[in-house]
C-alpha positions as CSV (number, residue, x, y, z in Angstrom):
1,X,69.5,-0.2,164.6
2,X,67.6,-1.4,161.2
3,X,65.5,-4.8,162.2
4,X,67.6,-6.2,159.9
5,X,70.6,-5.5,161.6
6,X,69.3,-6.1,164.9
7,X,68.1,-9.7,163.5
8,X,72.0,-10.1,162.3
9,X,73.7,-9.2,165.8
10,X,71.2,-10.4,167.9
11,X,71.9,-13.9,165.4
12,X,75.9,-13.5,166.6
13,X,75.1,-12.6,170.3
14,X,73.2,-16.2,170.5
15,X,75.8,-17.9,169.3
16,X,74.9,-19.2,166.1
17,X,77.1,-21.1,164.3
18,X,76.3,-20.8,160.7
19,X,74.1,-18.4,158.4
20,X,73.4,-19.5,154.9
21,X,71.7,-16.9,152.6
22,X,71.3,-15.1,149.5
23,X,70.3,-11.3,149.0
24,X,67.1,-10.3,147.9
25,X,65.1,-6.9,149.4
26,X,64.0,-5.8,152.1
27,X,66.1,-8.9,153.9
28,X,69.6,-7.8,152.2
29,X,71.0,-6.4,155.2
30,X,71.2,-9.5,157.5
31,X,73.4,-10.7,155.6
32,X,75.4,-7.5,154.9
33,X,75.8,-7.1,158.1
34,X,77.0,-10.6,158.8
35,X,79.7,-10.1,156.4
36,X,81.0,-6.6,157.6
37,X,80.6,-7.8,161.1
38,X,82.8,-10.4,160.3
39,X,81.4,-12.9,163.4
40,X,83.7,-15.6,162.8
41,X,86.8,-14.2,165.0
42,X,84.3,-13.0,167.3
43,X,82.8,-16.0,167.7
44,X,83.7,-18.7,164.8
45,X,80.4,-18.5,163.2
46,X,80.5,-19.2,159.4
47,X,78.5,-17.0,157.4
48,X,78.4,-17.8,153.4
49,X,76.1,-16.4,150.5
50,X,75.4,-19.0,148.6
51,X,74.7,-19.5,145.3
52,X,70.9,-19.4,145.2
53,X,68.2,-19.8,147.9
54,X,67.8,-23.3,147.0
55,X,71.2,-24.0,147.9
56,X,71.2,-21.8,151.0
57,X,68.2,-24.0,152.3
58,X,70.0,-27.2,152.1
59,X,73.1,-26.4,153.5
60,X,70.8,-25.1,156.4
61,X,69.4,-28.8,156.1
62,X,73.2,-30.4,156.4
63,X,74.3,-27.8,159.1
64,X,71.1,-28.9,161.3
65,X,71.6,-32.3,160.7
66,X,74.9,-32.1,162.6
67,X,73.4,-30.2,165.7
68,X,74.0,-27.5,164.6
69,X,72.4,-24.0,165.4
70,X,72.3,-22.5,161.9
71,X,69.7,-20.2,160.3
72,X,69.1,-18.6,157.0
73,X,67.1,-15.2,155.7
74,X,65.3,-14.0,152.9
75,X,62.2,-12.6,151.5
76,X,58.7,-13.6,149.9
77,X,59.9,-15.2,146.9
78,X,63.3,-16.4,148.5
79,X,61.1,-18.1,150.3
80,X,59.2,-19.9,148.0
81,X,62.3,-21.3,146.6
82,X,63.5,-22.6,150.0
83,X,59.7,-24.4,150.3
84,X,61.0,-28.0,149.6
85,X,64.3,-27.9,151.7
86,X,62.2,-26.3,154.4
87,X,59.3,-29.1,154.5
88,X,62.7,-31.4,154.4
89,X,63.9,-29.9,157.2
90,X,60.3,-30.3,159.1
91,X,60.1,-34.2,158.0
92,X,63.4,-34.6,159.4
93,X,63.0,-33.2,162.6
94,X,66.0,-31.1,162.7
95,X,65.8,-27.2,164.5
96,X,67.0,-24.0,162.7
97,X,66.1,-20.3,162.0
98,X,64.2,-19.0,158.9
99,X,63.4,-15.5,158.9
100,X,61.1,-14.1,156.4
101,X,61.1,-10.2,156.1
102,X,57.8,-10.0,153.6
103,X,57.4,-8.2,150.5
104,X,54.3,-8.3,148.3
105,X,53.5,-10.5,146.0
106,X,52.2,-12.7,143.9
107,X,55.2,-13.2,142.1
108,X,57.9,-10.7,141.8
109,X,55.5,-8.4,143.2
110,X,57.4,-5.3,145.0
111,X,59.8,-4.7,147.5
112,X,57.6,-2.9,149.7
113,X,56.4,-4.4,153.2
114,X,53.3,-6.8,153.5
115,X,52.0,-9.7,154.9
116,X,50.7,-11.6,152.4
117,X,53.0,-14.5,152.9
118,X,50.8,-16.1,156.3
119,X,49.5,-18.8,154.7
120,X,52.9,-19.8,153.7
121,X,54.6,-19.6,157.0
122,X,51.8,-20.6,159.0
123,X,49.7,-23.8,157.1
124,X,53.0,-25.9,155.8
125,X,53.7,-24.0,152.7
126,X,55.7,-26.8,151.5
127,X,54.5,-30.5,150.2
128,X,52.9,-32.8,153.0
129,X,51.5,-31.9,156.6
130,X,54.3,-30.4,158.8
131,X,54.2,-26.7,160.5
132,X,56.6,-24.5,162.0
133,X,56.6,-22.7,164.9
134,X,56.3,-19.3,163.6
135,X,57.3,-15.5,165.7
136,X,56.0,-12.1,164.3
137,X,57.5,-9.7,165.8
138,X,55.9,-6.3,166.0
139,X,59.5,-4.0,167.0
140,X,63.1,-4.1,166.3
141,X,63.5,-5.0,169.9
142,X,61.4,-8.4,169.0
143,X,63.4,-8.5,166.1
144,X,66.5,-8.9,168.0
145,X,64.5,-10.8,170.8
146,X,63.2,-13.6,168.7
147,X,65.9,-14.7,167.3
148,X,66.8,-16.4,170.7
149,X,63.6,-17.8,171.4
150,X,63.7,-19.5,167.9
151,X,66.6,-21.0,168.4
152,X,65.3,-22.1,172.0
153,X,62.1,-23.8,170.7
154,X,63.9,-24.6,167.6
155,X,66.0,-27.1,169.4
156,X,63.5,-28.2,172.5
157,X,61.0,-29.1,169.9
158,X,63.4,-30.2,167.3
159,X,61.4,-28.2,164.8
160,X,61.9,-25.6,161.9
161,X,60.9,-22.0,163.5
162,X,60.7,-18.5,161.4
163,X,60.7,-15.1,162.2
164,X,57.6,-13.6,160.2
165,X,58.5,-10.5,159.7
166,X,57.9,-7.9,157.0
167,X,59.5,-4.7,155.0
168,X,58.7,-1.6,157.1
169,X,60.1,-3.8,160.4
170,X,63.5,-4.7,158.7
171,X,63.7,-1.5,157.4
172,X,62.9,0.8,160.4
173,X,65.2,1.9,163.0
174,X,64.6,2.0,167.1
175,X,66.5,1.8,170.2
176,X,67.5,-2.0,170.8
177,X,68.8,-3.8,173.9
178,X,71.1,-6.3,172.5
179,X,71.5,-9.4,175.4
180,X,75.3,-10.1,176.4
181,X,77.3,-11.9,173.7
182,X,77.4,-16.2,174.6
183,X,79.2,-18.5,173.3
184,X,79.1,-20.9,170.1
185,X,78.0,-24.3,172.1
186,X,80.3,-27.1,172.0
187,X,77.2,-29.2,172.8
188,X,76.4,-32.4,170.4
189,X,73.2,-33.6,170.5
190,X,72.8,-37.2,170.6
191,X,70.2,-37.4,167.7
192,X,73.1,-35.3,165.6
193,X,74.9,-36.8,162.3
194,X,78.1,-37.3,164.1
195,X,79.5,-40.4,162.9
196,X,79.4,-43.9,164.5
197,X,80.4,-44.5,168.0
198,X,81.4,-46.5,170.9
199,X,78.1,-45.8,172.4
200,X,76.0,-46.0,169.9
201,X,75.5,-46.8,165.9
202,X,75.7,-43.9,162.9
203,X,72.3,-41.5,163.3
204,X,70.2,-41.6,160.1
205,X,68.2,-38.6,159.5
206,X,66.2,-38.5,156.3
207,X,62.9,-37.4,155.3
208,X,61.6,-40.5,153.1
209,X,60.3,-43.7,154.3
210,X,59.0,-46.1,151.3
211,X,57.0,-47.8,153.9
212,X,53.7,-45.7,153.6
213,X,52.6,-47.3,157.2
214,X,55.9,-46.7,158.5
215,X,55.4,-42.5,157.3
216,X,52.2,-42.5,158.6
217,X,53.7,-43.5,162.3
218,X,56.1,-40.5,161.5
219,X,53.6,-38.1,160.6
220,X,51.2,-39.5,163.4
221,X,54.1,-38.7,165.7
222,X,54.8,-35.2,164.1
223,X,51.3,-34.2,165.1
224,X,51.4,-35.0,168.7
225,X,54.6,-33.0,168.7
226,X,52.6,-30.2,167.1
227,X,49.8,-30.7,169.7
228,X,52.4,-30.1,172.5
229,X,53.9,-26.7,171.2
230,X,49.5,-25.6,170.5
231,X,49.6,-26.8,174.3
232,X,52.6,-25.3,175.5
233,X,54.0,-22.2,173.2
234,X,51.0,-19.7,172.6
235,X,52.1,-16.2,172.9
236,X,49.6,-12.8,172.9
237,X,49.7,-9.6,173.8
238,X,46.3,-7.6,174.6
239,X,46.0,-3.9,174.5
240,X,42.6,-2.2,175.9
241,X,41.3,-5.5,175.3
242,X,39.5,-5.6,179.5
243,X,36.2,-3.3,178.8
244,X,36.1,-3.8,174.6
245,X,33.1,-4.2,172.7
246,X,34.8,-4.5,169.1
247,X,38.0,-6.0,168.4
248,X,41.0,-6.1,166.4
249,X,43.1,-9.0,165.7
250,X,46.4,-7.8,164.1
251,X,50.2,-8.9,164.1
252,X,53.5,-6.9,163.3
253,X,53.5,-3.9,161.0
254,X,49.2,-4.0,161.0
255,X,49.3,-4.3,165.5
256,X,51.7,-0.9,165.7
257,X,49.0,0.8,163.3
258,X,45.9,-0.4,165.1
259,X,47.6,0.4,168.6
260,X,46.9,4.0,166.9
261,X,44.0,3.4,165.9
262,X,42.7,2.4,169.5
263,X,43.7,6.0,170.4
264,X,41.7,7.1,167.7
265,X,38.6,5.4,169.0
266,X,38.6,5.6,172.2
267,X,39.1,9.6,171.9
268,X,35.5,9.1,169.6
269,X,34.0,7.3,172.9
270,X,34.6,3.8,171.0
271,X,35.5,0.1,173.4
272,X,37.9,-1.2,170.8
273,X,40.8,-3.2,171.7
274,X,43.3,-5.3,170.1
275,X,44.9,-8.7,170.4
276,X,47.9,-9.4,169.0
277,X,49.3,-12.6,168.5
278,X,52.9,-13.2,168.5
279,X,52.7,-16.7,167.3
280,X,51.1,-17.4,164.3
281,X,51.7,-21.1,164.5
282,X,51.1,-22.0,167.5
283,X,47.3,-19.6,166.9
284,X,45.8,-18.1,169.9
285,X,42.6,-19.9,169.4
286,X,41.6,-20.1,173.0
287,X,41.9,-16.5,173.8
288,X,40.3,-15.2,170.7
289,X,37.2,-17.8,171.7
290,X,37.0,-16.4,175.0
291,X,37.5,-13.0,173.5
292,X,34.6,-13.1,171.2
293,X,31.9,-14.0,173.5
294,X,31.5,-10.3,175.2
295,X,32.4,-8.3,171.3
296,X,30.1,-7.5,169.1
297,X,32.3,-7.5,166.3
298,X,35.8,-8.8,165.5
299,X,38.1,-7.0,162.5
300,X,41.0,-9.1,161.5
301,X,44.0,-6.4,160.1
302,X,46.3,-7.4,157.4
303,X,48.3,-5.8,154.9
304,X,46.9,-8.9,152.6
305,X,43.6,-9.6,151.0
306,X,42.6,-11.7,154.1
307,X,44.3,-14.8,155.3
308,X,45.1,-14.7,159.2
309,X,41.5,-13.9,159.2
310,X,40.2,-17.5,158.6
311,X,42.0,-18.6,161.9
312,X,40.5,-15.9,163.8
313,X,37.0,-17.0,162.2
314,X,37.8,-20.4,163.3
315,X,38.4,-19.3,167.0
316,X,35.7,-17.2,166.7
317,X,33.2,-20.2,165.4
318,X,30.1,-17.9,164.5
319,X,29.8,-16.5,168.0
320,X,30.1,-13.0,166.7
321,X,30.2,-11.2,163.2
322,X,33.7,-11.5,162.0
323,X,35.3,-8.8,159.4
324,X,38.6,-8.2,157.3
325,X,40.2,-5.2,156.4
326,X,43.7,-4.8,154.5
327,X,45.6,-2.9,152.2
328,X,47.7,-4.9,149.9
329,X,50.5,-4.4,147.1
330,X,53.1,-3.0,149.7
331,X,50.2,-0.5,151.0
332,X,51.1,-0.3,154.7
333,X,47.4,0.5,156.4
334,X,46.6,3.6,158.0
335,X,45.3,4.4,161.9
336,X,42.3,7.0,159.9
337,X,41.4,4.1,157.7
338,X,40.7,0.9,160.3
339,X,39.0,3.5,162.4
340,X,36.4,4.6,159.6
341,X,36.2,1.1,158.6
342,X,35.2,-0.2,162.0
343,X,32.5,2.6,162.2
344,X,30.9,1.4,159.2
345,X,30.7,-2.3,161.0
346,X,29.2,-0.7,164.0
């Protein structure tokens, strides 16, 4: 399957019950195949284009407000007009699925893959301080994977989570296991907009508090939530990483190339190895720390002019030289090209 597709029936297959989006390359296919799939007798999950990204984002925001699992998709500058419902969503508490299959920008930019969009997805890319929990898958199996695991920390955290994913991924087609199909949850949790009770009064979920002492309590209490999921949620995979003198530090499309490039090196009698995180929010500080104390270098790989590489200087803190490389504009990096670049760091 395309990682788009796989994204779409792996959505079904968890038992979503809504998807809200609006077509825009290289993300169209989610929601193509939502429609031709035609999930709703399989399982009753709604799936509407709406009219514009804006409003896709908020009726995420309503659907989540009623307990809801519900998600949207799109692309780089989709995104950017979802930014205020999406920091909504994050001062309100509520869980869903964004998935952001990158394009290059600024702007308009081009429909071809990069991952220029991490700041965004990774520093609160909308107004005031709020995160997400953010997955970047690096395979159409971890498309497909994900999309469960988002919806699980999603909900335990009660928090906003996106897929981080880019062109050549969505695009791209591999084998994929696809998990047995569950069922639509009937489920309401108790913090959900249901309507006043016996038990209990109406649930009021909202974003804005006039009370500037009262939102700071709320955003005091957002970041000890965000220091539990930095405590609990870090996820990494190393590759050669055991006997390694120089490093890489790479996620989706940029890990699969520099997997090659290890080859490369090692074949030329160079340690390299390669760490690549799978969450971007929560960062793996800790093991890059550790990391860097037996490298003599570290190269952070991006298809961007450099922005994942400020956290990894951060972990790193000066213990060892740290170094970006990228290609940008939809440029997807080559094995050759890391490889000669590291040499000339060496």
């Amino acid at each position: 399957m395309k990682g788009n597709e796989a994204i779409a029936e792996a959505a079904i297959r968890a038992g979503a019950d809504a998807y809200f989006g609006y077509p825009i390359t290289p993300q169209s296919e989610i929601l193509e195949y939502l429609m031709a799939a035609n999930p709703h007798e399989r399982t009753g999950m709604v799936v509407l284009q709406a009219e514009s990204e804006v409003a896709a984002i908020n009726m995420v925001y309503g659907g989540a407000g009623c307990g809801k699992k519900v998600m949207t998709s799109s692309s780089s500058p989709g995104i950017s007009l979802k930014q205020e419902g999406i920091s909504y969503i994050a001062g309100a508490q509520l869980p869903c699925l964004i998935v952001n299959v990158v394009r290059g920008g600024p702007g308009l930019g081009t429909i071809q893959p990069a991952q220029s969009d991490y700041f965004q997805a990774v520093k609160g890319g909308g107004h005031g301080d709020y995160h997400l929990i953010v997955l970047a898958p690096a395979s159409v199996q971890e498309m497909a994977d994900f999309v469960e695991l988002a919806f699980d920390l999603a909900f335990k955290y009660r928090n906003p989570a996106m897929i981080l994913s880019d062109g050549a991924i969505g695009q791209m087609m591999e084998k994929v296991y696809l998990k047995p199909q569950k069922q639509r949850s009937t489920e309401v949790p108790a913090w959900a907009t249901t309507g006043k009770t016996k038990e209990r009064e109406r649930n009021i979920i909202t974003s804005l508090d006039l009370d500037p002492y009262a939102q700071e309590q709320h955003l005091l209490r957002l970041q000890e939530k965000y220091r539990e999921i930095e405590r609990n949620e870090v996820r990494f995979e190393e590759i050669m990483v055991d006997d390694a003198e120089f490093l890489l530090v790479a996620y989706g499309t940029s890990a699969r190339v520099c997997q090659k490039t290890l080859q490369l090196a090692r074949a030329e009698g160079i340690k390299a190895g390669l760490l690549r995180p799978i969450t971007l929010y929560p960062f793996p500080y800790e093991r890059i720390r550790s990391l860097a104390s037996h490298m003599k270098i570290i190269v952070s790989v991006e298809m961007s002019m450099g922005q994942m590489v400020e956290d990894v200087k951060l972990a790193v803190n000066g213990q060892v030289p740290v170094y970006h490389f990228g290609r940008m504009g939809g440029v997807i990096t080559e094995p050759e090209e890391v490889l000669e670049y590291l040499k000339t760091k060496i």
